[in-house]
N, C-alpha and C positions, 0 to 999 in steps of 0.2 A: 344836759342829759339827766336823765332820774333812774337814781339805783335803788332798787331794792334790796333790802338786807330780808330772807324771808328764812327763819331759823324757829323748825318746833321744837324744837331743845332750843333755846337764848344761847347766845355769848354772856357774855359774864356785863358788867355796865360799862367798866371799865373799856371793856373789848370796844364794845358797842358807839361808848364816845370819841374812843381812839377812830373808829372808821370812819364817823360822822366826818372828825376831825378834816381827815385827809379828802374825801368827798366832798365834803364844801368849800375846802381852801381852794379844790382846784375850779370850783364855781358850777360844780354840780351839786343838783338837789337827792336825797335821802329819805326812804319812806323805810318805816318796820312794821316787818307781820313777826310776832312772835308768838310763839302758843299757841299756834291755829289748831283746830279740830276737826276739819274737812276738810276739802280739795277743795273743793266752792270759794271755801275763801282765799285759797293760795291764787287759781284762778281767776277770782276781781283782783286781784293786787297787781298781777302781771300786765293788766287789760295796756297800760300807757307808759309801764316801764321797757328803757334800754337797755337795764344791764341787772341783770340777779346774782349775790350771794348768797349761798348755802353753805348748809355742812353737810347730814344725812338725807335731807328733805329730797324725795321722788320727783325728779324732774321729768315726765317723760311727754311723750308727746303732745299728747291734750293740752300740758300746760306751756308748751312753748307753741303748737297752735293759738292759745290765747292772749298771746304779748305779741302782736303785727308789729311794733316798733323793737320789737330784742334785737337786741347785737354781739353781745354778750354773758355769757354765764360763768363765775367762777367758783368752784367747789373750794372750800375752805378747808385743807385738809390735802394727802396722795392719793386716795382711792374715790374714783370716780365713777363706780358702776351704777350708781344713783342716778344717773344721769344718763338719757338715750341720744346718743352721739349722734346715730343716724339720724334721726330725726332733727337734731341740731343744724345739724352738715344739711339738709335738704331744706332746710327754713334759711342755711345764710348765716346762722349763728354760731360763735368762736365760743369752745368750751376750753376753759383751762382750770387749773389747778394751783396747788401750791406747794410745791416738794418740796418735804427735807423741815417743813415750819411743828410738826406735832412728831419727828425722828425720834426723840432724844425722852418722849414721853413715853411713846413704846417700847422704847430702847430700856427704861428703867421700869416698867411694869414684867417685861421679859426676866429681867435680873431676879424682880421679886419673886418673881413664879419659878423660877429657876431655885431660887433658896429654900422657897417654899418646900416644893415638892422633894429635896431633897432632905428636908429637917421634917420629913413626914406631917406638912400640914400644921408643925409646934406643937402637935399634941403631947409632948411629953415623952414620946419613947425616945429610943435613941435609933437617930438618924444619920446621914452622912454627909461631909462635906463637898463643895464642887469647884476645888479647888485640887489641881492635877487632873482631873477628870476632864473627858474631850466634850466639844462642843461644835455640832454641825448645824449651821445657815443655808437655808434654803432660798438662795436667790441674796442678791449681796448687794442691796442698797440703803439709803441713809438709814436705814433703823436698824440696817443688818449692821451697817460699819458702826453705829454707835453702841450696838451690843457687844462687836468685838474688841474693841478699845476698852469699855468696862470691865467685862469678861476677862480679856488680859490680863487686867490689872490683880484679878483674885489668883492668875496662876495656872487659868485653863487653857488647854490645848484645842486650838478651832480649828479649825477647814471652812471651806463654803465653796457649794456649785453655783452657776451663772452662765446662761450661756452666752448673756448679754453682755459678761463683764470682764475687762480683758485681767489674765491672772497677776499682771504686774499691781493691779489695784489692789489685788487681796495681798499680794506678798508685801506689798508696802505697809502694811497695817498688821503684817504676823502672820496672816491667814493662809493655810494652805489650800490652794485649789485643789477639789478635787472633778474625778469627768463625769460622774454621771450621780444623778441621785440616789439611786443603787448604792451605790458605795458610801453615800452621805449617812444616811440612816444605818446601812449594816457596819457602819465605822464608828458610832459616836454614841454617849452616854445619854446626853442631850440633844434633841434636834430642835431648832426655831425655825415654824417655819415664814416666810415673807412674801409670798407670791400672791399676784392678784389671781381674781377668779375672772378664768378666760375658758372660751371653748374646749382648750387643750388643757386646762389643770384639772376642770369641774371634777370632782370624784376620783381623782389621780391616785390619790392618798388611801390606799389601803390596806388592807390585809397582810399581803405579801410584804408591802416595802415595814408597815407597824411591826412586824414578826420578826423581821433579821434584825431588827435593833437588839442592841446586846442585852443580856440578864440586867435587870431594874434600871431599866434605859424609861429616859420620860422625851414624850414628844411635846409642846408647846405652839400652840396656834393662835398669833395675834393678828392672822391676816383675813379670811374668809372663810367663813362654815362650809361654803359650798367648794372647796378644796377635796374636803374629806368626804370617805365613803363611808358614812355614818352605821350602816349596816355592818359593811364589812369591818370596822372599825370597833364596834359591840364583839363582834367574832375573835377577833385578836384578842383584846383586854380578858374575854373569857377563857382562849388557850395557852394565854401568858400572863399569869396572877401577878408576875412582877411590874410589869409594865405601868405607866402610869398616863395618863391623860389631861394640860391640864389648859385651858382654851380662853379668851376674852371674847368668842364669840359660841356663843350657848348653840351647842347642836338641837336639830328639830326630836332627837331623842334624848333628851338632855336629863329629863326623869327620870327612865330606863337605865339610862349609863347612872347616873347617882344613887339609884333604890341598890342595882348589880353589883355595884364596882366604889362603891362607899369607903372612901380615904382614899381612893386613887385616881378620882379623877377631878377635876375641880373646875366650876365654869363663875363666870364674873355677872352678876344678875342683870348689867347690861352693858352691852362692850362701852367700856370707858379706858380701853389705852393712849388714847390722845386726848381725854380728860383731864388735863392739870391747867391752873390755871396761867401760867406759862405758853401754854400751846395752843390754849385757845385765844391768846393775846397777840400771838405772835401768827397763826393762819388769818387770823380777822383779818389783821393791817394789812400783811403782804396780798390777801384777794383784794384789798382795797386801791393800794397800791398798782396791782396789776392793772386792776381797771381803768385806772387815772391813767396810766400810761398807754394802754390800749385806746382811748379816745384824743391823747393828744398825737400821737403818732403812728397810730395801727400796730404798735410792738405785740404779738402775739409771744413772747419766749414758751413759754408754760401749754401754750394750746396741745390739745390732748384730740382732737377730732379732724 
């Protein structure tokens, strides 16, 4: 079988030999596109490949129309919206992922930004700590439970909503369930939030829920821009000067909110929460891994379509 490894952001070389590694041992062959600059070329790469890894690379239909032998795609990394499922599923082709391998790199950029925003940015004034201070998760998986285990440890009080997650998980870890989002945000100093961007969250995130958070409450978004209601989101920060904003994924008004709201709101020039090179070592292998094991046995565990 021939995998493609097709990454326009590179893995590290490291990364990249580790996969080879497990790829040829298992007596398959390995090809790299990295740094491409058009779809043209991700497209010839695919032409005679069975199995693609990625990380953020556009998977959508065009280019699994142009791999007639795919079997295979796995996203290197939890979030898979890069990726058109439907189209997968109608060509025959298994999309998976790799939960829980870039958790703990999120997990500790969340902490950062968390200290940040309340040491005012290190500018120099004087800020507060977050420590006793409560802390509400929005959705309560591996990068939520490794924020709350850290979290804990400085002294703060969590909660997290879930509807998917039963509440013995979070009591086992300290966490207070609570039932509705509603109460997440108009309960907490701090909110993270964790949810993917699905029909029902797109734009979820606005006005009303930003507003009930308490006086110099910050919200933190390591999961998808398109969560928030960007608009209504400018509206808040203007009717609550305390507020604070502080995101890994740059809003489409990302200027506007920084020219406006200047110390309070802060974005990362390009999301880099699963940027360490930790994480990106350890998603490589495990889609590498997946694959080997998906051709010797059909093991789908991780299939996501």
């Amino acid at each position: 079988m021939k995998v493609l490894l097709a990454t326009e952001k590179p893995f590290s070389a490291k990364a990249v030999d580790g996969i080879r590694q497990i790829i040829e041992s298992a007596g398959h062959t390995m090809a790299v596109l990295e740094k491409y600059t058009n779809r043209c070329q991700l497209a010839e790469a695919v032409a005679d490949v069975n199995a693609i890894i990625v990380r953020s690379d556009i998977i959508d239909d065009q280019i699994i129309a142009a791999a007639p032998e795919l079997k295979i795609i796995v996203r290197a990394g939890a979030g898979y919206d890069n990726i058109d499922l439907k189209a997968a599923t109608a060509h025959g082709v298994v999309v998976e992922n790799t939960p829980g391998q870039n958790s703990r790199a999120v997990a500790e950029l969340v902490v950062g930004m968390a200290i940040m925003a309340s040491r005012n940015n290190f500018d120099g004034t004087t800020g507060g700590e977050i420590s006793g201070k409560r802390l509400g998760l929005q959705a309560f998986g591996q990068v939520s439970r490794n924020v709350a285990k850290v979290l804990g440890g400085f002294g703060m009080e969590i909660s997290a909503v879930d509807p998917y997650c039963p509440a013995d998980a979070m009591t086992a870890l300290g966490v207070k369930p609570v039932d509705t989002v509603a109460e997440l945000y108009a309960g907490n100093d701090i909110v993270s939030i964790h949810i993917p961007a699905t029909a029902e969250t797109k734009g979820s995130i606005g006005k009303a829920l930003i507003e009930s958070m308490p006086k110099g409450a910050v919200l933190i978004n390591t999961a998808r821009k398109e969560v928030i209601n960007e608009e209504e989101l400018a509206s808040a920060l203007e009717n609550r000067p305390d507020l604070k904003y502080f995101a890994d994924v740059k809003p489409g008004n990302a200027a506007e909110l920084t020219e406006r709201f200047a110390g309070r709101v802060f974005f990362t020039p390009k999301k880099c929460g699963a940027q360490t090179r930790e994480a990106n070592l350890n998603a490589g292998l495990a889609a590498a891994n997946q694959i080997v094991a998906f051709f010797a046995d059909g093991t789908d565990r991780f299939r996501v379509n």
